[in-house]
C-alpha positions as protocol buffer text, in pm:
chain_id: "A"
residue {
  index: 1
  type: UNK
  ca { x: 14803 y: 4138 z: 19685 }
}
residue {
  index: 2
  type: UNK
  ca { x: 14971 y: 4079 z: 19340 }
}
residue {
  index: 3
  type: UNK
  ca { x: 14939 y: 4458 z: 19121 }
}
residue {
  index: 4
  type: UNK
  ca { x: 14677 y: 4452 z: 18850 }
}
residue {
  index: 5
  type: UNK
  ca { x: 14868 y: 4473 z: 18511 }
}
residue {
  index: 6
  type: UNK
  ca { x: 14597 y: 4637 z: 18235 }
}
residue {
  index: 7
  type: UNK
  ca { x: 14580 y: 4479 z: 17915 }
}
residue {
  index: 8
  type: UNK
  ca { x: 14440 y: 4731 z: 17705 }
}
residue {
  index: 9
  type: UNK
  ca { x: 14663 y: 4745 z: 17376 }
}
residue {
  index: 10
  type: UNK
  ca { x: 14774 y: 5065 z: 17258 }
}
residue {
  index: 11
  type: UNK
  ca { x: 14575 y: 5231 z: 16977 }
}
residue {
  index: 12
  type: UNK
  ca { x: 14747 y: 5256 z: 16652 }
}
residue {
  index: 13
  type: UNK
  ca { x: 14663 y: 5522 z: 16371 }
}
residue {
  index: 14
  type: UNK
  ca { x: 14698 y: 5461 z: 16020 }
}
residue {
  index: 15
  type: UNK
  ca { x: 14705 y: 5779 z: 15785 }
}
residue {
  index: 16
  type: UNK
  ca { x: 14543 y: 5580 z: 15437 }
}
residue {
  index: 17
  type: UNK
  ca { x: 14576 y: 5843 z: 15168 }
}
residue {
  index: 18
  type: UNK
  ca { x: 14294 y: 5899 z: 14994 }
}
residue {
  index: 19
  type: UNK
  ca { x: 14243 y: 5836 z: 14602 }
}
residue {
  index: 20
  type: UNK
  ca { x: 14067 y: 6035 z: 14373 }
}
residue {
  index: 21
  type: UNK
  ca { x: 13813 y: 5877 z: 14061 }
}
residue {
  index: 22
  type: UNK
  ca { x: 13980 y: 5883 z: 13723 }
}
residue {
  index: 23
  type: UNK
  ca { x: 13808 y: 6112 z: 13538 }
}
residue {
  index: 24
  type: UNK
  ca { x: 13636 y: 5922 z: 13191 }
}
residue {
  index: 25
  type: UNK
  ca { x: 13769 y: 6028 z: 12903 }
}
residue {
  index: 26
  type: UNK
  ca { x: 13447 y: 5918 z: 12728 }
}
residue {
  index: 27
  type: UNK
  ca { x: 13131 y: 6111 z: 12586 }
}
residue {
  index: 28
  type: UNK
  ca { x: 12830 y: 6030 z: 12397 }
}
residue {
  index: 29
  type: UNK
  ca { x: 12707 y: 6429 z: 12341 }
}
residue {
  index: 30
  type: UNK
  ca { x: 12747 y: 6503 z: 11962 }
}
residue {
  index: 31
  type: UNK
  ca { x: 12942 y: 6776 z: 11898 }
}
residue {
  index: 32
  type: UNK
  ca { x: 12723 y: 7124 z: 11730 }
}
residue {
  index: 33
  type: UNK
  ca { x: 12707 y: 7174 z: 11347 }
}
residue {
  index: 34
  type: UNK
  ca { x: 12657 y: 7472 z: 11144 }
}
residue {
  index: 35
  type: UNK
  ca { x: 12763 y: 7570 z: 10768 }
}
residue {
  index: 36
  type: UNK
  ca { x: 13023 y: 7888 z: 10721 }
}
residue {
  index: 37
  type: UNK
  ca { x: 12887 y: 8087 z: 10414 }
}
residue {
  index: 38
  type: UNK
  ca { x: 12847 y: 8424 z: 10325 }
}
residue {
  index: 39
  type: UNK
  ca { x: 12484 y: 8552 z: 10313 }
}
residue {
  index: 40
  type: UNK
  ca { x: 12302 y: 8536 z: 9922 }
}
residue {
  index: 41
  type: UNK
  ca { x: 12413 y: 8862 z: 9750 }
}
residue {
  index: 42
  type: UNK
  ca { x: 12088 y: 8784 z: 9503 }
}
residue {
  index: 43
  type: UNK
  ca { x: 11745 y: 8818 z: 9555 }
}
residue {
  index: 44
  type: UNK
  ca { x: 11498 y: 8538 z: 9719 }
}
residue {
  index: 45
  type: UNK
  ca { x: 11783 y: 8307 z: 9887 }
}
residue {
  index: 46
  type: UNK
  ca { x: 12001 y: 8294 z: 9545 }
}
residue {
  index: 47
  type: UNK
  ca { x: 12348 y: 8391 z: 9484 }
}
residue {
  index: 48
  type: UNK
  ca { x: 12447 y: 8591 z: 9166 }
}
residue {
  index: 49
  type: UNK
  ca { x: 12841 y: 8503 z: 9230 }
}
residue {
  index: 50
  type: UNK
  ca { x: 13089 y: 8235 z: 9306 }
}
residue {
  index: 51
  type: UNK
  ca { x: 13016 y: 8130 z: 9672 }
}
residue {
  index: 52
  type: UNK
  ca { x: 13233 y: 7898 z: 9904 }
}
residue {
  index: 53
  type: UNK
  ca { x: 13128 y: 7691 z: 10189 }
}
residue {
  index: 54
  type: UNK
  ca { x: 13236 y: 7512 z: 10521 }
}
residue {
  index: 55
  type: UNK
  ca { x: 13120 y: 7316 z: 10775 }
}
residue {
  index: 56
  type: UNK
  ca { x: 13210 y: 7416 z: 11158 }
}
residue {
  index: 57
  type: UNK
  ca { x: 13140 y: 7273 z: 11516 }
}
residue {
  index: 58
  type: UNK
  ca { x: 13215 y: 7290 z: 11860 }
}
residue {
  index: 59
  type: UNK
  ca { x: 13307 y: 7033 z: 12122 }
}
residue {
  index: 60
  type: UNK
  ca { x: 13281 y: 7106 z: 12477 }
}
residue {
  index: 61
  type: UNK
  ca { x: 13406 y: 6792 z: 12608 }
}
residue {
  index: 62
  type: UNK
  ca { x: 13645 y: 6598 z: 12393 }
}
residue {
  index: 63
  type: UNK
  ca { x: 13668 y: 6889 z: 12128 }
}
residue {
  index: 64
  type: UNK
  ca { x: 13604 y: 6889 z: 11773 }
}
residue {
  index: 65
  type: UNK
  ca { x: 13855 y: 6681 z: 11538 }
}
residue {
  index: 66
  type: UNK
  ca { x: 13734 y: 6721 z: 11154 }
}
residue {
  index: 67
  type: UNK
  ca { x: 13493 y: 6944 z: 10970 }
}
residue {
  index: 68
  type: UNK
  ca { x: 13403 y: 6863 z: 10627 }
}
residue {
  index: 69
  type: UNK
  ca { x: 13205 y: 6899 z: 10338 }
}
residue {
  index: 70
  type: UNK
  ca { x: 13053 y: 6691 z: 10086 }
}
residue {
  index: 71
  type: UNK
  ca { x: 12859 y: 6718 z: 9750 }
}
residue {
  index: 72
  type: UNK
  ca { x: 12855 y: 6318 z: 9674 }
}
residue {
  index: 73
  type: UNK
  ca { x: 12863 y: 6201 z: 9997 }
}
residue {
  index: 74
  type: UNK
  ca { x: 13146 y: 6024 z: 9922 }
}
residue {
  index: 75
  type: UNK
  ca { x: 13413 y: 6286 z: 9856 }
}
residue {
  index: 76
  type: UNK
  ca { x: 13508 y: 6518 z: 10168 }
}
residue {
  index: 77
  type: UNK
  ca { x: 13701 y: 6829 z: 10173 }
}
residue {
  index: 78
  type: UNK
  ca { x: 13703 y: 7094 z: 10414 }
}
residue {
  index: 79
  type: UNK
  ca { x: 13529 y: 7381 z: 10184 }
}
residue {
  index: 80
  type: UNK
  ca { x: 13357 y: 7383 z: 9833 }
}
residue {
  index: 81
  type: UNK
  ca { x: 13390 y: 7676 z: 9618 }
}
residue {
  index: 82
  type: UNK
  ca { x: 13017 y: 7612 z: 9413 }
}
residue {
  index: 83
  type: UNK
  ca { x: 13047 y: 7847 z: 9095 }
}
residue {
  index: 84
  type: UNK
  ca { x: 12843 y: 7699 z: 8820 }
}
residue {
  index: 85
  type: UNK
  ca { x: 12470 y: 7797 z: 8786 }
}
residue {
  index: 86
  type: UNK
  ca { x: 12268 y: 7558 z: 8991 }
}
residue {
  index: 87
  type: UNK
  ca { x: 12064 y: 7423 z: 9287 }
}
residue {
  index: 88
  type: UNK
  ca { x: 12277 y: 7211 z: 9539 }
}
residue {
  index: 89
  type: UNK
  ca { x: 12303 y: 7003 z: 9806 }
}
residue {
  index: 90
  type: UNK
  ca { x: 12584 y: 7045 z: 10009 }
}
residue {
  index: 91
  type: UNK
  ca { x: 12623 y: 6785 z: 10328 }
}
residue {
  index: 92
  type: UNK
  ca { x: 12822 y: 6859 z: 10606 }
}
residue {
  index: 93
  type: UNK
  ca { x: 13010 y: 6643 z: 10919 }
}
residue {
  index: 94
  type: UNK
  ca { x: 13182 y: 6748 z: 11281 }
}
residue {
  index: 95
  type: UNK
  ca { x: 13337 y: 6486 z: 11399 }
}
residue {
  index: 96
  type: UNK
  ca { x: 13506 y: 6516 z: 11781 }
}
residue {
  index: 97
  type: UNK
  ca { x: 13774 y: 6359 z: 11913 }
}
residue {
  index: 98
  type: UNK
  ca { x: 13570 y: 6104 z: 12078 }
}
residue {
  index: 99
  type: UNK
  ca { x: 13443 y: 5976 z: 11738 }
}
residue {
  index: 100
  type: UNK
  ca { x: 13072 y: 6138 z: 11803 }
}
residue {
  index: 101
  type: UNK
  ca { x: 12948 y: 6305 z: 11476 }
}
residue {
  index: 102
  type: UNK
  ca { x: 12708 y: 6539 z: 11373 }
}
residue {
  index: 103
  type: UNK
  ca { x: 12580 y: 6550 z: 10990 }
}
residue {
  index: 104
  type: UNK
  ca { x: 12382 y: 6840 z: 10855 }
}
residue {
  index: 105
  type: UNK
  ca { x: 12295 y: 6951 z: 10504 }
}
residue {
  index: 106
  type: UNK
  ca { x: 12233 y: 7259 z: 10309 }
}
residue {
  index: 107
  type: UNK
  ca { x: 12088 y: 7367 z: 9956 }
}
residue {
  index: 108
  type: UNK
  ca { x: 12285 y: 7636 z: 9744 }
}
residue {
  index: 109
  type: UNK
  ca { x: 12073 y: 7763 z: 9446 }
}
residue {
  index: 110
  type: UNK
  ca { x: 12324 y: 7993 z: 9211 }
}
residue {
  index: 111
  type: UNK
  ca { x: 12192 y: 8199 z: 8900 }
}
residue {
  index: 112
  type: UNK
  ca { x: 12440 y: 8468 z: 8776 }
}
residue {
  index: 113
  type: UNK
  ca { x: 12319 y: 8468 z: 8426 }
}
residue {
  index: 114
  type: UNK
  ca { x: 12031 y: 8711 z: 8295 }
}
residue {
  index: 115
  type: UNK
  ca { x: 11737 y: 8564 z: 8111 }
}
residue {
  index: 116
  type: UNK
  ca { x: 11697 y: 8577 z: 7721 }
}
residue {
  index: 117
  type: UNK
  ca { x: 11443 y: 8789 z: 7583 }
}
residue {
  index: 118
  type: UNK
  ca { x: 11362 y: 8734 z: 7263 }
}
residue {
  index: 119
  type: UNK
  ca { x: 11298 y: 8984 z: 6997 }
}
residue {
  index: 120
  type: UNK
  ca { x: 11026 y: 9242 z: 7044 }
}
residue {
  index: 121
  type: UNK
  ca { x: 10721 y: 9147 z: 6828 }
}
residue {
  index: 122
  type: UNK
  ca { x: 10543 y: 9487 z: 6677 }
}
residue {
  index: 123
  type: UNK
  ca { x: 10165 y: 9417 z: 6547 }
}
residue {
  index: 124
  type: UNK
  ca { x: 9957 y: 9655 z: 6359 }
}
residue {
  index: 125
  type: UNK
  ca { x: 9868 y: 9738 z: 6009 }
}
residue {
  index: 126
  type: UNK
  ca { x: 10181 y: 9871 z: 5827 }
}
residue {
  index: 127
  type: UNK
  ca { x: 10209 y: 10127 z: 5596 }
}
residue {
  index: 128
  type: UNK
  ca { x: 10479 y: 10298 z: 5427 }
}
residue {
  index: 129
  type: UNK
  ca { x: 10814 y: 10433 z: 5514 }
}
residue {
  index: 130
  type: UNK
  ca { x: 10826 y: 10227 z: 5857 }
}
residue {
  index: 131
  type: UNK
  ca { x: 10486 y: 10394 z: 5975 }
}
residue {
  index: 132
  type: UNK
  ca { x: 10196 y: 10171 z: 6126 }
}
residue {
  index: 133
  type: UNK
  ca { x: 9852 y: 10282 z: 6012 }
}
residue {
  index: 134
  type: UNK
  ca { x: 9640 y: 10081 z: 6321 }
}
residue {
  index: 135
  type: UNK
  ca { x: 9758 y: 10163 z: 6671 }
}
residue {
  index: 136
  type: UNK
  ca { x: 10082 y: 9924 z: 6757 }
}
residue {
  index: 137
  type: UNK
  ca { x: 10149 y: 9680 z: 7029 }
}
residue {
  index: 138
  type: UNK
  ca { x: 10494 y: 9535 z: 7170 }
}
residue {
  index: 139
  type: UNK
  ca { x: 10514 y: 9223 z: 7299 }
}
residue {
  index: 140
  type: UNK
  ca { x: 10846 y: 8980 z: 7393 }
}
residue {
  index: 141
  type: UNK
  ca { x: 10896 y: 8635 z: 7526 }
}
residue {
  index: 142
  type: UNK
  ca { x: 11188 y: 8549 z: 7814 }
}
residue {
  index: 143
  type: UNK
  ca { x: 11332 y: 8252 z: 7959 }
}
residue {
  index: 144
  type: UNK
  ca { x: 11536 y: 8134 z: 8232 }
}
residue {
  index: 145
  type: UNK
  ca { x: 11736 y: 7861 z: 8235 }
}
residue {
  index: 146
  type: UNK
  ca { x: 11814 y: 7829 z: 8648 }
}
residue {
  index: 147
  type: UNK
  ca { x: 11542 y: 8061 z: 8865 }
}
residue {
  index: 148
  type: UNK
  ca { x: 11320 y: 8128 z: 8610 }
}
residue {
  index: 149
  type: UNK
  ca { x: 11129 y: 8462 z: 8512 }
}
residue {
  index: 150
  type: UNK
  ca { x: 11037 y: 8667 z: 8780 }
}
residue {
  index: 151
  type: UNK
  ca { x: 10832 y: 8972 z: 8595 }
}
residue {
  index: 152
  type: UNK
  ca { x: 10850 y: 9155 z: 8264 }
}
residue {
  index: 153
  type: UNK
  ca { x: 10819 y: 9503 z: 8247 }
}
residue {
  index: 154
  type: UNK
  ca { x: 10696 y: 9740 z: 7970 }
}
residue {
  index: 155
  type: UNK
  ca { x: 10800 y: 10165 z: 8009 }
}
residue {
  index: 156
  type: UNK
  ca { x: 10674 y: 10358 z: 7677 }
}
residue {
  index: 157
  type: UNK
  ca { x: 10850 y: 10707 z: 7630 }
}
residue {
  index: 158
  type: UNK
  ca { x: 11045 y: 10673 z: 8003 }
}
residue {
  index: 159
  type: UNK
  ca { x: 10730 y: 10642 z: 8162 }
}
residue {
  index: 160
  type: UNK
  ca { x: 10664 y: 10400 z: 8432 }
}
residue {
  index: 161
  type: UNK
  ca { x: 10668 y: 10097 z: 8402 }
}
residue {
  index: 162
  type: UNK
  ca { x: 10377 y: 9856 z: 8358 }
}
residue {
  index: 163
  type: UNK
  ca { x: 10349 y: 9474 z: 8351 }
}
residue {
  index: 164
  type: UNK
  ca { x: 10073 y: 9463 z: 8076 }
}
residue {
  index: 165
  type: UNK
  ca { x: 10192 y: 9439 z: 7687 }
}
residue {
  index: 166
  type: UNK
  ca { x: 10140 y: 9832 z: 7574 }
}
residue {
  index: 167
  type: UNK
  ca { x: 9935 y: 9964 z: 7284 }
}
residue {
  index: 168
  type: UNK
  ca { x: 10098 y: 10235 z: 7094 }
}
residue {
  index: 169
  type: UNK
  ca { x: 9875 y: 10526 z: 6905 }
}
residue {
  index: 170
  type: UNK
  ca { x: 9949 y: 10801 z: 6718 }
}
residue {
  index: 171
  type: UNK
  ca { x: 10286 y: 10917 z: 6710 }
}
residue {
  index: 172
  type: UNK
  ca { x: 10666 y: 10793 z: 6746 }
}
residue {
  index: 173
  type: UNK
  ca { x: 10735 y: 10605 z: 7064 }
}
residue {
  index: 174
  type: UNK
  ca { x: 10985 y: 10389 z: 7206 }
}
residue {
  index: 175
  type: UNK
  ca { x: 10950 y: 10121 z: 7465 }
}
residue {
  index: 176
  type: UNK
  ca { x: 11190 y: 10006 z: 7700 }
}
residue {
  index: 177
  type: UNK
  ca { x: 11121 y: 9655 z: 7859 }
}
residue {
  index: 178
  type: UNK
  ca { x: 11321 y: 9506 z: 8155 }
}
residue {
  index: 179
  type: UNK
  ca { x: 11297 y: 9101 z: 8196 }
}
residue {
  index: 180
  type: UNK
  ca { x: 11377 y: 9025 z: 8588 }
}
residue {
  index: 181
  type: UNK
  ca { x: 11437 y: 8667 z: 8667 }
}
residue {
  index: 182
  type: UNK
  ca { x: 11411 y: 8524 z: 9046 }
}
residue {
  index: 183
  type: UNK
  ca { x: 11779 y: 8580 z: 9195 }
}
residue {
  index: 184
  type: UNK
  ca { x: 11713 y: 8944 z: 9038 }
}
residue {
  index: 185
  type: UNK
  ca { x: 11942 y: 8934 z: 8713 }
}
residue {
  index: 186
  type: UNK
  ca { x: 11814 y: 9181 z: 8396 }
}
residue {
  index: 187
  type: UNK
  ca { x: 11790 y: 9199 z: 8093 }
}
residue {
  index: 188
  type: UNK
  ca { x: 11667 y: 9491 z: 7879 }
}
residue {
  index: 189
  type: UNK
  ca { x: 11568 y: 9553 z: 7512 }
}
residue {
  index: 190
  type: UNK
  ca { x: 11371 y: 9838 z: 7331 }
}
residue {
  index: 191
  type: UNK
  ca { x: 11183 y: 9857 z: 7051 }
}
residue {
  index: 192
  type: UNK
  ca { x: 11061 y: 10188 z: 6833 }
}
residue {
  index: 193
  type: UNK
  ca { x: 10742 y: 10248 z: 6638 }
}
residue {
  index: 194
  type: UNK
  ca { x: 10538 y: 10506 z: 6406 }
}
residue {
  index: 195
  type: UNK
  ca { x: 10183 y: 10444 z: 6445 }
}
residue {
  index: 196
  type: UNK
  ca { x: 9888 y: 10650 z: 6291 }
}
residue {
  index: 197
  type: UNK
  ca { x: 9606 y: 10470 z: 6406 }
}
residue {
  index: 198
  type: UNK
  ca { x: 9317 y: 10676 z: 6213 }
}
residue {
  index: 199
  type: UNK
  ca { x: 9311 y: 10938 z: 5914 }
}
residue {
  index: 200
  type: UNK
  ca { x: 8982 y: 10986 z: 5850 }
}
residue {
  index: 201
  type: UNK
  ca { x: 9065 y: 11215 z: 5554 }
}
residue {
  index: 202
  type: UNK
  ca { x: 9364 y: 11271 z: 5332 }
}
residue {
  index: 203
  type: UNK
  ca { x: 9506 y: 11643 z: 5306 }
}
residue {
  index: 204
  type: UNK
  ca { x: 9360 y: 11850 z: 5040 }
}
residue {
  index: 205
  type: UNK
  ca { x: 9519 y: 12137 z: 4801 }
}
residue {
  index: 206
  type: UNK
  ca { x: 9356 y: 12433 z: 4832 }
}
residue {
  index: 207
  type: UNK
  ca { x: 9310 y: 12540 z: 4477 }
}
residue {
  index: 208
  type: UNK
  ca { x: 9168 y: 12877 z: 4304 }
}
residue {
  index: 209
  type: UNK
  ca { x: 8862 y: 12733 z: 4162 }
}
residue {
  index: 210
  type: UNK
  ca { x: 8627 y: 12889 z: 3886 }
}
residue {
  index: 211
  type: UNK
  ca { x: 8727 y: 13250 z: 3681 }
}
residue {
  index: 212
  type: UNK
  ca { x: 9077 y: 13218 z: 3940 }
}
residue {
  index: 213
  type: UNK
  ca { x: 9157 y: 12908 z: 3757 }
}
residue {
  index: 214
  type: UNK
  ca { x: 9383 y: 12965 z: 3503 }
}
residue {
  index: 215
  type: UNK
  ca { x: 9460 y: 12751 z: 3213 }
}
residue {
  index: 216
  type: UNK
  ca { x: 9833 y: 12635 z: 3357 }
}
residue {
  index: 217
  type: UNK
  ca { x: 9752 y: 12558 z: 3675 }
}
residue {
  index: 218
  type: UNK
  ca { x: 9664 y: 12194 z: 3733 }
}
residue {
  index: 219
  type: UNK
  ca { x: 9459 y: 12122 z: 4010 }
}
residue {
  index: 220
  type: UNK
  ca { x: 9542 y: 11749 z: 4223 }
}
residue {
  index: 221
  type: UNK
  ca { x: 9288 y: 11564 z: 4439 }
}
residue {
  index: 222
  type: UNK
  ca { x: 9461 y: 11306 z: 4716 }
}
């Protein structure tokens, strides 16, 4: 009896290496946004000085390539250095390096010039040498170009002061008044009066009357 040959093949390994997935290089997340300034150095959200501002982002995937700043729209730079009294609107853009970008905008409002007051007004019945003869009362007007007027204050004598136009009696007095417009500039004037409000008689001499009364002395009624 003829041997039995086997024909099972011998098993071959193959060692296929193994290839790992490109990473993509591309994102559709916007990169983050935020304006650099300094906080308003003037009261209710206005500044009272030069101010200068930027725009910044982050990227966490393809990182951030530009951040700019705009007035127009049309005109980028990568700060603005806003100086001249006024409200503005200041646009910003991040743009990453995958071409995603992020706009945001911004309003600046700048004052750093006091309001006007006018003259003081004094009212009353004059008399003579600079004196009043009715009680007296001060009164003044203010404007503001930018913010506007925030309050007008009235302080007779260094007292306190009061919002309400005062009425001066008898007496000297001076009045201090302080005009406050909205991103807190002031201005301050004074004004002095002489008011005698009521005389209800005149001084009299005090004469020797009758027998006392002699012949050279003349006798005056005021």
């Amino acid at each position: 009896m003829a041997p039995i040959r086997s024909r099972c093949r011998p098993r071959i390994r193959l060692a296929i290496p193994l290839v790992q997935p490109k990473r993509s290089n591309w994102t559709s997340q916007p990169p983050t946004a935020n304006f650099q300034a300094p906080p308003a150095d003037g009261a209710n959200g206005w500044y009272v000085s030069p101010v200068t501002i930027s725009a910044v982002g982050t990227d966490s995937a393809s990182g951030v390539a530009k951040q700019m700043v705009s007035l127009d729209g049309s005109t980028w730079v990568s700060s603005l250095t806003l100086s001249e009294d006024g409200v503005y609107t200041v646009q910003g853009r991040v743009t990453d390096n995958a071409g995603n970008v992020t706009n945001i905008r911004q309003t600046i409002h700048i004052d750093d010039t006091p309001p006007v007051i006018s003259t003081p007004v004094l009212t009353g019945t004059t008399g003579l040498a600079g004196w009043y003869t009715s009680s007296v009362g001060v009164s003044v007007s203010a404007t503001d170009a930018t913010s506007g007027v925030a309050s007008t204050e009235y302080s007779v004598d260094g007292g306190a002061g009061q919002t309400t136009t005062p009425t001066l009696l008898d007496g000297q007095h001076t009045v201090q008044i302080k005009v406050t417009d909205n991103a807190g500039n002031v201005s301050t004037a004074s004004a002095s009066a002489k008011g005698i409000p009521t005389r209800r008689s005149p001084p009299l001499s005090h004469l020797p009357m009758g027998p006392q009364l002699r012949s050279a002395e003349t006798m005056y009624i005021i």
